[in-house]
N, C-alpha and C positions, 0 to 999 in steps of 0.2 A: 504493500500500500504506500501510497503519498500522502506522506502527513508533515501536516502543519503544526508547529508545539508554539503553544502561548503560554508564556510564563514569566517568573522575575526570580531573583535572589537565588541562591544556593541551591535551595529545591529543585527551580527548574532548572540549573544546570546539572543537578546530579540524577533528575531524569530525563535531562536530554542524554547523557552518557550512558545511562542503564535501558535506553531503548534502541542508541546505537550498539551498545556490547549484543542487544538481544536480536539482532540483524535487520531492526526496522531502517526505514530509508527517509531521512527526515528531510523533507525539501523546501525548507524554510522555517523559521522562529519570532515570534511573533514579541517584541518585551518594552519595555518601560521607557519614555527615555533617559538620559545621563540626567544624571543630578551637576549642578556645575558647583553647588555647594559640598558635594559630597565627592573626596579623592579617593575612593578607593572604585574598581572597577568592577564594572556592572558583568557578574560572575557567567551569567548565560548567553549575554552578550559576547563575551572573550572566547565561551566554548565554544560558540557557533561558528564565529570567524575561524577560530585555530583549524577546523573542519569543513572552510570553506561550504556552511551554508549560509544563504541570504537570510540578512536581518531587514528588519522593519520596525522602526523605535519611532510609532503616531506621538505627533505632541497634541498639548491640552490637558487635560484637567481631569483626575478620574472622580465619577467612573465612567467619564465620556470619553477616554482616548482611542475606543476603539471602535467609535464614530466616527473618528478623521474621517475625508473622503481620501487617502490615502487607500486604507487597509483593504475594500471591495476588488478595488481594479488589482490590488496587489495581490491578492489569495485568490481570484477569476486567473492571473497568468500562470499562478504554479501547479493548476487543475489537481489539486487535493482530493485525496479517501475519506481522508479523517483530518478532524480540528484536536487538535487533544490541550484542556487547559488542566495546567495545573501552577496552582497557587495566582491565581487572578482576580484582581477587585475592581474588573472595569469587565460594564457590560456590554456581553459578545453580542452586536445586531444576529436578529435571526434570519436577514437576509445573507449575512456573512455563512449562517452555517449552512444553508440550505447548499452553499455553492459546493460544499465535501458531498462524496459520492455517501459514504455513510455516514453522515452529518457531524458531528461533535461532540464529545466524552468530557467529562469533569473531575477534578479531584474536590471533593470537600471534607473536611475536617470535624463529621458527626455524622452520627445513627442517623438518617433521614429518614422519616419527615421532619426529625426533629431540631430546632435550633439551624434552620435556614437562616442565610445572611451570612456578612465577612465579618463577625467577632463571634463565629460560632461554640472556638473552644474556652475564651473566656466568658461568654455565657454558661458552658455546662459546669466551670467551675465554681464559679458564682453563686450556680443554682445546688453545688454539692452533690451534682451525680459521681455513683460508686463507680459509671463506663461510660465508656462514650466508643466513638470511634471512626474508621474511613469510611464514606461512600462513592461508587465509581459509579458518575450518573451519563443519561445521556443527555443532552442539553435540549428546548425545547424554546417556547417565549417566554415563560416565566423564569423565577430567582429558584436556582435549586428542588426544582420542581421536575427533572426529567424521570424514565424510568430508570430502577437503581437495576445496574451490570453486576456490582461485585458490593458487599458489604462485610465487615470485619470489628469486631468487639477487640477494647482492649480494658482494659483496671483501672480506674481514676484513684490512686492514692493519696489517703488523707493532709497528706504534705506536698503532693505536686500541684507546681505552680504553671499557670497556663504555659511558661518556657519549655518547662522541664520536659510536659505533657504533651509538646509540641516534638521538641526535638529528639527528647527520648522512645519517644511509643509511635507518636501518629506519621512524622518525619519518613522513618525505617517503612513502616507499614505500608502509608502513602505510593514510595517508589515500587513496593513488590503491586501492591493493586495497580497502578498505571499500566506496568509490563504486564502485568497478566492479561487486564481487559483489554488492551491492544493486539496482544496475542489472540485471544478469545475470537476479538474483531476480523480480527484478518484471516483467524480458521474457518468464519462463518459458525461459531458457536456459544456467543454473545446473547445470553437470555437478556427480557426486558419484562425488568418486572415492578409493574404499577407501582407510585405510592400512592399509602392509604392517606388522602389526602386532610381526614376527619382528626387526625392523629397530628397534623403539623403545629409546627408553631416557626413563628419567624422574627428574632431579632433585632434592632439595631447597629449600626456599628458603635460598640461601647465608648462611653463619656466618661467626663471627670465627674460630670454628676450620676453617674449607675455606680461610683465605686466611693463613695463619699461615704464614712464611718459614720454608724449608729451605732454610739454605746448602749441604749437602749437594748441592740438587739441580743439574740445568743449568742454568747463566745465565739461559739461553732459556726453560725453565720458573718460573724466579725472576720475569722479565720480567713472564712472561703471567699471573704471580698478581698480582702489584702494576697491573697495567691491569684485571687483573677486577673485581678490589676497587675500581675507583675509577669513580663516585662514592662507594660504599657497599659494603659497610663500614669497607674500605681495610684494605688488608697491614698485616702487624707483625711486629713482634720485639722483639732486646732488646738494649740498649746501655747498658754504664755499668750494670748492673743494673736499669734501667727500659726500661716500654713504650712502642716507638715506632713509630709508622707513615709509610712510605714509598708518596708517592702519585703519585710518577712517574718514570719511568726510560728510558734507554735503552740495546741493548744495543752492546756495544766489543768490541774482541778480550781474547785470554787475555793477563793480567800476573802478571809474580812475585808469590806470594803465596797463603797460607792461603784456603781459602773460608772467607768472611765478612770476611776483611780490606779495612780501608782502605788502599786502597795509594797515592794522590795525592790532593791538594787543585786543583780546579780552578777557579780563581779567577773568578767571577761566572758560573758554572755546575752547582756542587755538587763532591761527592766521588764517589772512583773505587774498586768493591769488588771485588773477586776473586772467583769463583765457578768452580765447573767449566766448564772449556770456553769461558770469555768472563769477562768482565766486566760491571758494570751501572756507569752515568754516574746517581748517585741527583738528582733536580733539585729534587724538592718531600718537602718530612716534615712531620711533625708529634708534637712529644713530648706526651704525656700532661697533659690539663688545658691544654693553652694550642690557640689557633689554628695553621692551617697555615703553613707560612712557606719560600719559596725554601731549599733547600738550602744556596747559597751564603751564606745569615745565618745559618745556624744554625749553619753550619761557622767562621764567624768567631765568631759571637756565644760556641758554646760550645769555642771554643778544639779543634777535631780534631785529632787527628796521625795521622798514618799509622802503621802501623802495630797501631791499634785496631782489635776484631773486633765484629763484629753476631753474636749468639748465636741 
């Protein structure tokens, strides 16, 4: 088959390489453009060139970039099998797919129907699911709405953080589902299988305000917002009158004490806060305007006491 890969960052150049190793024929790559702010090079970009295939880098603004009137006339000359996205937050026109002989495949990052949209996997952390996982869709007019090809369960553990969740589980997983349902594809053995569309749920691209700390809430939900949020955009609140973000945690039992209170200093570990029903052991912050910095310097550095509240 002639396929076309749309993608960005790492992922998509480590399954543009693991569908070249698997003898597909990729006749063009579809990515992002350069950042001029940002020096390091655009990874799926470089692999394509080193492999002389044609790149296409639509300017504009996502998740319009692949509206340009560029991308039609340019996927119409490479007369494509398949579109294959993976890792993409700009949406693919459905005149675009039509033009592949067997239209366009997706990689998304959850059990579909559920938690459609591009913060899918800091939604399922947020929300404290024990799994989540890949779905390999086909693409259709709606957001994540195709029939799913290939589906795969992985363990959401009580300490991974949407990072960790991404690059250690769903990452690895991701690349083996792409090569398979391409493979599948091009055997002509490719099931399509409905989703149940009563069962969906869809989304936002996650905010500062979706990850914004309720001491009010339970520990455990306090937890799951300060790991959703991390890498991005990272929990907050308010200390001392200022904004601060807490980028890692973990949960303890219930101690005397106010929620939101500091109730111990733990020496070369962070501080100890009170919340309903448990505690949180705070390990990594970051106050406003400076870098991140272990808990435990910031607790010496700015002098904590217990008995102070996070607002």
């Amino acid at each position: 088959m002639r396929i076309i890969l749309v993608g960005q960052a790492a992922f998509g150049k480590d399954c543009l390489e693991a569908l070249l190793e698997q003898g597909e024929k990729i006749v063009g790559v579809v990515t992002v453009p350069d950042d001029p702010a940002d020096k390091r090079p655009n990874p799926l970009k470089e692999a394509a060139i080193a492999k002389n295939i044609p790149v296409l880098q639509p300017e504009g603004r996502s998740p319009h970039r692949l509206k340009h009137p560029s991308v039609i006339p340019w996927i119409r000359a490479l007369r494509p099998d398949l579109l294959t996205l993976v890792f993409v937050t700009d949406f693919m026109p459905f005149d675009a797919i039509q033009l592949a002989t067997y239209g366009g495949i997706n990689y998304h990052p959850s059990l579909l129907p559920k938690y459609r949209g591009g913060s899918a996997i800091n939604w399922a952390v947020l929300s404290g699911e024990e799994e989540t996982g890949v779905t390999i869709h086909y693409l259709d007019e709606g957001v994540d709405t195709g029939d799913i090809i290939l589906q795969e369960k992985v363990p959401v553990d009580i300490n991974d953080t949407t990072g960790a969740l991404y690059f250690n589980k769903l990452y690895p997983l991701g690349i083996r589902l792409v090569k398979q349902a391409v493979a599948l594809i091009r055997e002509g053995k490719a099931p399509r299988v409905p989703q149940d569309h009563s069962k969906a749920s869809f989304q936002p691209l996650i905010s500062g305000q979706d990850v914004k700390i309720d001491w009010g809430k339970p520990a455990r939900a306090i937890h799951n917002v300060i790991r959703a949020a991390n890498p991005a955009p990272g929990a907050h609140t308010s200390f001392r009158g200022e904004k601060i973000k807490l980028w890692e945690s973990e949960l303890a039992g219930p101690v005397p004490g106010a929620a939101g209170e500091i109730t111990s200093l733990v020496e070369g570990k962070g501080f100890q806060v009170a919340a309903p029903g448990g505690s949180l052991l705070i390990a990594r912050v970051q106050k406003s305007g400076e870098g991140k910095s272990p808990a435990a310097e910031y607790m010496n550095k700015d002098k904590l006491r217990p008995g102070e509240k996070f607002t």
